[in-house]
N, C-alpha and C positions, 0 to 999 in steps of 0.2 A: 342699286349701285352700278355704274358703268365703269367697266376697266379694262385699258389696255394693258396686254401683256404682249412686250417683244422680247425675240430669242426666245417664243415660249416653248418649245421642245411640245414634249409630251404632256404639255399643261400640269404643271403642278400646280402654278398659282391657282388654279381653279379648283384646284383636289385642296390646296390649304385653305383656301377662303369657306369651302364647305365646314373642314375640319372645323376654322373657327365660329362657324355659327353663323356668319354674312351673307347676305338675301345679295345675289348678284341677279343683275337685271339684262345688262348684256358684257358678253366677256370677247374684245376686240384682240384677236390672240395675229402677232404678227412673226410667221413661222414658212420656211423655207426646204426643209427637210421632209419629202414625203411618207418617211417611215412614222416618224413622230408626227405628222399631220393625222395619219391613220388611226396613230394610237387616241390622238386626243378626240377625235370626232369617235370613236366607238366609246370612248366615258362618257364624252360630250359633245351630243348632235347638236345641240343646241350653240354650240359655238359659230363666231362668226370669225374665220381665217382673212385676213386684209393682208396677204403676202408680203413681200421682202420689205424689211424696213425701210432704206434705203426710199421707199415708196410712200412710203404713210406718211397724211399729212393731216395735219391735226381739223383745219378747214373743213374734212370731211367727215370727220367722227361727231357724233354728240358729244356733247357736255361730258367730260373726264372727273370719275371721282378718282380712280384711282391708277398709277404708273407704276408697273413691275416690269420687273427685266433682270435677269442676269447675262450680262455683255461676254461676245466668244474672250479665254480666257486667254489663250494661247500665246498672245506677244507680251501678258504679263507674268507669265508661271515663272517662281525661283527656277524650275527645273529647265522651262523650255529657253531658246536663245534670246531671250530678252530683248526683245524690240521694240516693246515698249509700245508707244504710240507710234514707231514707224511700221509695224505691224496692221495690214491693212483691216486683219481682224479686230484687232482692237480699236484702230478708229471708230470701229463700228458703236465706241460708247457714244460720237458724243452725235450720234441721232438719236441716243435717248437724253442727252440734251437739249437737244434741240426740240422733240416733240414735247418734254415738260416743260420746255416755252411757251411752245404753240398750245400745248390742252391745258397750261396751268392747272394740274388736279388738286386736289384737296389734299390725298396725301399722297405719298413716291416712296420704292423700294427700289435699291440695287444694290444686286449681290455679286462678289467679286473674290478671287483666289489673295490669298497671300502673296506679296509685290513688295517692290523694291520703294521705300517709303518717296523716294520723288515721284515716280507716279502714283502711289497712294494721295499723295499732297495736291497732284495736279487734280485729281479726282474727287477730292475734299475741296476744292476751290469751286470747281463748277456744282458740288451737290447743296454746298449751301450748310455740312454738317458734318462733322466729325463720324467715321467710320467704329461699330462697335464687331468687336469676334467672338466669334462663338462659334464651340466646336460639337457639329453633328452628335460625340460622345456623349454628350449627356442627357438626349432622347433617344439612341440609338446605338447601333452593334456597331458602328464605324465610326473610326475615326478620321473628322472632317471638317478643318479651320476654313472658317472663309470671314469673309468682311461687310456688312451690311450699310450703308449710306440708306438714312428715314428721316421724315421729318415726323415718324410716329416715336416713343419712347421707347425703348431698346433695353430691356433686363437680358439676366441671363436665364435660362428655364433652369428649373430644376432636374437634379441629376439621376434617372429613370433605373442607372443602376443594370444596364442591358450589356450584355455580353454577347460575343459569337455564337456559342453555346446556345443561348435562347429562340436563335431566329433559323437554328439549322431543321433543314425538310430532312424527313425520315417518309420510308418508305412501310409497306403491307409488312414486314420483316425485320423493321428498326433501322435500316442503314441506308442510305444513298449509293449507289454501286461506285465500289474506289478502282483509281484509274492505274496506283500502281503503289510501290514499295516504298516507304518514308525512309531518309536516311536522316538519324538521329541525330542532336546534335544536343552541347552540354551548356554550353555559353548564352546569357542571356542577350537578346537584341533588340534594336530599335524599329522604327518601321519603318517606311520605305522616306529617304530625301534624298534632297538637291542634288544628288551627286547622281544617279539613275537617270541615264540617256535614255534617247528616242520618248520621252515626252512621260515617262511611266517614272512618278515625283510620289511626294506627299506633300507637296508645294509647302518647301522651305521649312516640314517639320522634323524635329530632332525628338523625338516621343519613347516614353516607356509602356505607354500604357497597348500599341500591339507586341506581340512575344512571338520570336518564329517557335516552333514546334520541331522543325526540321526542315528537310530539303526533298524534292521529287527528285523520281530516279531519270531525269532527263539533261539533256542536252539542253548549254544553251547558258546565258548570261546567268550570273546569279540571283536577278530581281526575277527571273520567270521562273526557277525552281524553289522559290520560297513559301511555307507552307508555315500557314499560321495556327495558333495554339488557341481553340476554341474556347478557352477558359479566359479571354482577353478580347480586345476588339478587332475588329478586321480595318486595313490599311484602308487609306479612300479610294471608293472607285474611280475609275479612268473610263474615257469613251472610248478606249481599245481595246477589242477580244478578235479573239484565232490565235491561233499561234501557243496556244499553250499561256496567254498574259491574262487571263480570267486568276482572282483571288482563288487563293487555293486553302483547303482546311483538312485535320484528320480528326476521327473519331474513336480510335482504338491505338494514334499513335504508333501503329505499325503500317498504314495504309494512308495515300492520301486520296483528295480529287479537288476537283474545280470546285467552288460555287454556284449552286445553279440559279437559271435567270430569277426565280420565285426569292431567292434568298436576296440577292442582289435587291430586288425588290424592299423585303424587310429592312433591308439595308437603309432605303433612302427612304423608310416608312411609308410606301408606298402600300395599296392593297394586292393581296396574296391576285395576281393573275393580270392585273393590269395594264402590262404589257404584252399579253398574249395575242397574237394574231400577226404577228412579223417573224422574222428568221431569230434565232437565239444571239446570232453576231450583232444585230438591230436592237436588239432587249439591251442586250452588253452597253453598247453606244449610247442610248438615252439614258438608261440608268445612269451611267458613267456622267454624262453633260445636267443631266437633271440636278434639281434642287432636294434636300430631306426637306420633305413635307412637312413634319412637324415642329421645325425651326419654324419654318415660314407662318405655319397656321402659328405658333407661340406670337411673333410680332404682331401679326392681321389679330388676335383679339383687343390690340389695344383702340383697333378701331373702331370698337362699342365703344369703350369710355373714353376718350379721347376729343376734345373739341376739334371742329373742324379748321382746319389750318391749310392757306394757300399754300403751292409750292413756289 
């Protein structure tokens, strides 16, 4: 199988098509980001980088079985300023438009955040197919709604039942060293939306299922001293860290700390170290922009049984 993938970050597509079982033949990965180029060529040397989208032209690829993509999300987040398509980031959907013109593959993926149902529509019109959600929670320790446009058949996976609690590193001594003093709190809450500036959302969700735990003993907005209750799911990542905006957890409820990049990892189902060989702010970022893995590999097994269908 021949596939492009643009916007690929740190290659998931290529980590979920393993997962599902799929003999890829060449994986045309179009990526601009050199931290996440590094990552993806140390999983996969074998990959073949055709740089900025914006560039790729279908003329010069072979034969396309397969189009994945998750387009930058940022002019359509509930949370961010909503620009929609005047967002120059987000125009960048309709070169993957435009290349499932030109490669016509067999079949097409694109994954997209939560959005204001006219651009969902506009979106829907060019893909040819009603958008299905699914949320990260039910292969995973996060919780994370996004929207998938296929012309492959779209279930929802079953619910794995995963908790924060499950995917936390412990050290030679049981604990992860904590960064300071939880300050408790009684009331139950929700996890992080729309209403949380500087770009740090849970893109337009209103949820019960993360639980804060408490607050860190810091300075600072109350979305960055929020520490969640490892017996529930953790908020979705973001491709922001420093500053103290890394997901935060405690294990004794009197202490908290950050997540670290391996958990982050768990997080988007990723393998334990995968990102290892860039700065932990670099880990943070792709993790954050990436895709959960086994969302993705859940849709790519329908393409063992699946007839093959133009796009």
């Amino acid at each position: 199988m021949n596939v492009l993938s643009l916007f690929d970050g740190m290659a998931c597509g290529r980590l979920a098509l393993e997962k599902a079982g799929i003999k890829v033949d060449n994986y045309f990965a179009s990526e601009i980001d050199k931290y996440a180029i590094t990552i993806a060529k140390k999983n996969w040397p074998d990959i073949i980088h055709v740089g900025d989208v914006q560039n790729v032209k279908g003329a010069d690829l072979p034969k396309i079985d397969l189009l994945i993509g998750g387009s930058p999300c940022q002019g359509f987040s509930f949370a961010g300023k909503q620009l929609n398509f005047d967002d120059p980031r987000s125009k960048l959907f309709f070169d993957f438009v435009r290349l499932k013109d030109e490669c016509k593959p067999k079949y097409f993926l694109l994954e997209n955040v939560k959005m204001k149902k006219e651009s969902q529509q506009i979106i829907t019109e060019y893909m040819g197919v009603d958008p299905v959600e699914i949320n990260s929670a039910l292969v995973s320790a996060q919780n994370r709604r996004r929207l998938y446009w296929s012309n492959l058949p779209i279930e929802q996976p079953e619910d794995k039942g995963i908790m924060l609690a499950d995917i936390l590193q412990y050290d030679e001594i049981g604990i992860i060293k904590s960064y300071g003093k939880l300050e408790l709190r009684n009331e139950k809450a929700i996890c992080l939306d729309a209403n949380y500036h500087k770009g740090l959302d849970n893109h337009g969700q209103h949820t019960g299922v993360c639980k804060l735990a408490g607050y860190a003993d810091l300075k600072g907005h109350d979305y960055v001293r929020r520490v969640y209750d490892p017996s529930r799911k953790a908020p979705t990542l973001n491709a922001h860290s420093g500053g103290n905006l890394e997901p935060k957890t405690t294990t004794d409820y009197k202490t908290w700390r950050k997540l670290t990049p391996l958990e982050c990892e768990r997080l988007q189902t990723v393998p334990d170290n995968y990102t290892s060989g860039v700065s932990n702010t670099q880990r943070y970022k792709m993790l954050g922009n990436g895709w959960t893995v086994d969302v993705i590999a859940h849709i790519f097994k329908k393409i063992i049984d699946t007839p093959h269908k133009r796009a």
